[in-house]
C-alpha positions in Angstrom: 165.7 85.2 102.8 164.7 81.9 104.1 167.4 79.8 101.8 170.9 79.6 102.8 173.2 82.1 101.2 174.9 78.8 100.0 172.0 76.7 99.0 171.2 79.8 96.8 174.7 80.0 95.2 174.3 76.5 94.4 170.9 77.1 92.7 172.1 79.4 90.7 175.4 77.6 89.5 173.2 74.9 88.4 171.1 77.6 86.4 167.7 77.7 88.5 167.4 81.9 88.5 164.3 82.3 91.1 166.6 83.9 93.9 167.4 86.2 91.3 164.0 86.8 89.5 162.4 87.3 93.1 165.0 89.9 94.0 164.4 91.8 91.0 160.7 91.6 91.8 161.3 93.2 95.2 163.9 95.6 94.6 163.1 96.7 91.3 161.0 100.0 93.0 163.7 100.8 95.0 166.4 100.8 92.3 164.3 102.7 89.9 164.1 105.5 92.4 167.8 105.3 93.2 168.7 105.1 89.1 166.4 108.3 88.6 168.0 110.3 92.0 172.1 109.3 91.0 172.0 109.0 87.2 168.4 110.5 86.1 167.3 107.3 84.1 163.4 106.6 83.8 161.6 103.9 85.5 161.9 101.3 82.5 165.5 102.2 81.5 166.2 101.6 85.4 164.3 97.9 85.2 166.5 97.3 82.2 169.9 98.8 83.9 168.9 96.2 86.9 168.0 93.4 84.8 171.5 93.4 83.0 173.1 94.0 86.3 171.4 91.0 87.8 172.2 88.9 84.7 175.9 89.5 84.5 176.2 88.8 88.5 174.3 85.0 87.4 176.6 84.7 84.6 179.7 85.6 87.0 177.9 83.1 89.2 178.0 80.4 87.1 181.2 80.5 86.1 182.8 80.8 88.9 184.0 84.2 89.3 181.5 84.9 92.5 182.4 82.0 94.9 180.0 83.1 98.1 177.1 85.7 98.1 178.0 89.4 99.1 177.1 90.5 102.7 175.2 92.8 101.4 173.9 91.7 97.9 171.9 94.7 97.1 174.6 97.0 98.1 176.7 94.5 95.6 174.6 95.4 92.8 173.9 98.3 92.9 177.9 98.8 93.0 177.4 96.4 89.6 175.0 98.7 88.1 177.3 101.9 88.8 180.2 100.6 86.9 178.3 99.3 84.1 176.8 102.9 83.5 180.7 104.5 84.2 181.8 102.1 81.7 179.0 102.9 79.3 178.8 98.7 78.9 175.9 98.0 76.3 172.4 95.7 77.1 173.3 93.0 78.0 173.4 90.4 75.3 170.8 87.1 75.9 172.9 83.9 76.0 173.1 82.1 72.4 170.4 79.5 72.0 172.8 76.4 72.0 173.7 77.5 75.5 170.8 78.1 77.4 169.3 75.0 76.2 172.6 73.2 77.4 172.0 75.0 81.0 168.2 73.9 81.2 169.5 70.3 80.3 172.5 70.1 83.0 169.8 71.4 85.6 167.0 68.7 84.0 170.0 65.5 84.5 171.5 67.5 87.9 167.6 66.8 89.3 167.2 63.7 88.4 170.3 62.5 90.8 169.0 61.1 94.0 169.3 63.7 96.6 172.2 62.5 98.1 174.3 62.0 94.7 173.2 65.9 94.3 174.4 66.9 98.1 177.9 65.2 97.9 178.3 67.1 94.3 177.3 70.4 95.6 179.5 70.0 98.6 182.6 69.5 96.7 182.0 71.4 93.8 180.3 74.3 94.9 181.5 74.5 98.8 184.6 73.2 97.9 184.7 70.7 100.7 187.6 68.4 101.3 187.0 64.6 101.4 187.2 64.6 105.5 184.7 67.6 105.8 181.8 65.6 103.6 182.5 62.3 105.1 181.2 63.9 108.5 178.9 65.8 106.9 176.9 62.8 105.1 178.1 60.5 107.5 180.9 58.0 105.7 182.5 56.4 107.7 185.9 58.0 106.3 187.3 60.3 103.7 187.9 57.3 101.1 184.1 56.2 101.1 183.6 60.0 100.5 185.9 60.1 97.4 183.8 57.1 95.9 180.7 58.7 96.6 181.6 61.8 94.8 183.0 60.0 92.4 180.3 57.1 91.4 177.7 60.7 91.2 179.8 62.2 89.1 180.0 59.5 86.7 176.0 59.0 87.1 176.1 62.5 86.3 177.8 62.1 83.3 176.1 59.6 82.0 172.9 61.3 82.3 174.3 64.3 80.6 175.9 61.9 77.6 172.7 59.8 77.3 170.3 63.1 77.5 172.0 66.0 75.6 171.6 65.3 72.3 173.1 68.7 70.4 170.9 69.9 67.6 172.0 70.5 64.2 172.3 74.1 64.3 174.1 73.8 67.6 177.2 71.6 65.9 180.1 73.5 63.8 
């Protein structure tokens, strides 16, 4: 992996799923022959088993369950996809239409933040950095600049999400 195991948790908080689409892409083989050894499945029930897995550890992702990547991811879910065969859990069920097109939009107004604005939010939020830590990491001169950084983003944030998300009519009561 060439990303930072952080970069890549904050990718996928903000809903962008190529980390995860590219692992199932290069592990899906493997973990077809390691479904059929342990639990006899055939190659596409195994694709499915790992795409559920994979879509449940996003979900867990996002909100907020997983707060750093596993040392070992694939060891991570292919422990995932032994419990959720134990527990018999059923295909995973796609997220309802209101809410992925909510995601997409958060990601569409979360990119269109100067790069900066998106660094000082994914420091706090998603690294969980204290005041002190990002105002030496973005170079503020102190901890209170760093608070009104964060906070004049989030506001620009919120604006773009007020002015831009317009809820359609089947998305309301």
């Amino acid at each position: 992996m060439t990303t930072p195991l952080a970069e890549t948790l904050t990718q996928l908080r903000v809903g962008n799923q190529k980390f995860l689409i590219d692992f199932y892409q290069r592990s899906r083989h493997l973990f077809a022959r390691w479904a059929q050894r342990k639990h006899h499945l055939s190659a596409p029930q195994a694709h499915e088993l790992l795409q559920d897995t994979l879509l449940d550890f996003y979900d867990q992702v996002a909100d907020g369950r997983i707060t750093k990547l596993p040392d070992d991811l694939r060891a991570f879910i292919y422990g995932m996809a032994q419990q959720r065969l134990e527990a018999q859990v059923p295909a995973h069920v796609p997220l309802p239409a209101a809410e992925a097109r909510r995601r997409q939009s958060l990601l569409a107004q979360f990119n269109q933040l100067g790069a900066d604005c998106q660094q000082v939010l994914t420091y706090f939020y998603f690294h969980g950095y204290q005041f002190e830590k990002m105002g030496v990491k973005m170079g503020f001169p102190n901890a209170t600049v760093a608070r009104r950084q964060k906070s004049s983003c989030l506001r620009k944030l919120y604006e773009l999400v007020r002015g831009g998300y317009e809820p359609a009519a089947a998305d309301v009561g």
